[in-house]
C-alpha positions in Angstrom: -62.1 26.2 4.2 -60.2 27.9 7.0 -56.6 27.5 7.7 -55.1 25.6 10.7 -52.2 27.8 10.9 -52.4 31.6 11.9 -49.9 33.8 9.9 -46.5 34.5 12.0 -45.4 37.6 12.3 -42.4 38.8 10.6 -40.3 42.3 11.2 -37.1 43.0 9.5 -34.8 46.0 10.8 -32.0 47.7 8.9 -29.4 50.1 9.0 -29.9 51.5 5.7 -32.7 52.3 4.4 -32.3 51.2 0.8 -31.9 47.5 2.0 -35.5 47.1 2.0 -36.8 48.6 -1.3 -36.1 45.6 -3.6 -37.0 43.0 -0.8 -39.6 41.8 -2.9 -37.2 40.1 -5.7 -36.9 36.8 -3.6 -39.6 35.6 -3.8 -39.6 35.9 -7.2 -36.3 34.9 -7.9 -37.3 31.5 -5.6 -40.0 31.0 -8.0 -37.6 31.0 -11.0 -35.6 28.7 -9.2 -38.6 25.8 -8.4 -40.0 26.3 -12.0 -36.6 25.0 -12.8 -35.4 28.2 -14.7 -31.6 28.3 -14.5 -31.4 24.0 -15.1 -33.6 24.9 -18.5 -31.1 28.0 -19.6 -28.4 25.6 -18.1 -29.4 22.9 -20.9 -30.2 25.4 -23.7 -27.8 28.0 -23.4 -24.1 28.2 -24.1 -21.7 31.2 -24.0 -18.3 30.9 -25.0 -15.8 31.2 -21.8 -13.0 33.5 -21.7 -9.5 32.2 -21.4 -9.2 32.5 -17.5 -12.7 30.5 -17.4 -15.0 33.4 -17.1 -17.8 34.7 -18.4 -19.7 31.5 -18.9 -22.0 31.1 -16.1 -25.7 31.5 -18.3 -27.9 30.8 -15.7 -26.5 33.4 -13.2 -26.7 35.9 -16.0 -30.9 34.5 -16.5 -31.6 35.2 -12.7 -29.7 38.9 -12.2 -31.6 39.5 -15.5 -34.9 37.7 -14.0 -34.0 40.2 -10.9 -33.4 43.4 -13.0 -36.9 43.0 -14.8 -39.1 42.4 -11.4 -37.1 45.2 -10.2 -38.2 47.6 -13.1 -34.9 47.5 -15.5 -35.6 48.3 -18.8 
């Protein structure tokens, strides 16, 4: 089966060169996002807040560490 639609083409410029190296972890962190990901840690998690009201955001902390391990953290 062919495709009706032809791929567009897509360029990206920027003035530093390390901008582009982890342009790859959106996508990924998208796909986290429509599997529902931070709503299911949302649900399951819970981390005691400081006293100023910090600290107690789970499902940011799931997605930098979602980030961190497409990106090669250890």
């Amino acid at each position: 089966m062919q495709s009706s639609h032809a791929a567009a083409a897509v360029s990206s410029a920027f003035d530093d060169p390390n901008l582009i190296a982890y342009g790859g972890l959106e996508p990924v962190v998208r796909l986290a996002e429509r599997c529902g990901l931070p709503a299911l840690v949302g649900e399951h998690v819970g981390l005691p807040a400081s006293k100023d009201g910090t600290g107690a955001f789970p499902a940011a902390k799931l997605m930098s560490l979602v980030g961190s391990m497409a990106a090669g953290a250890d």
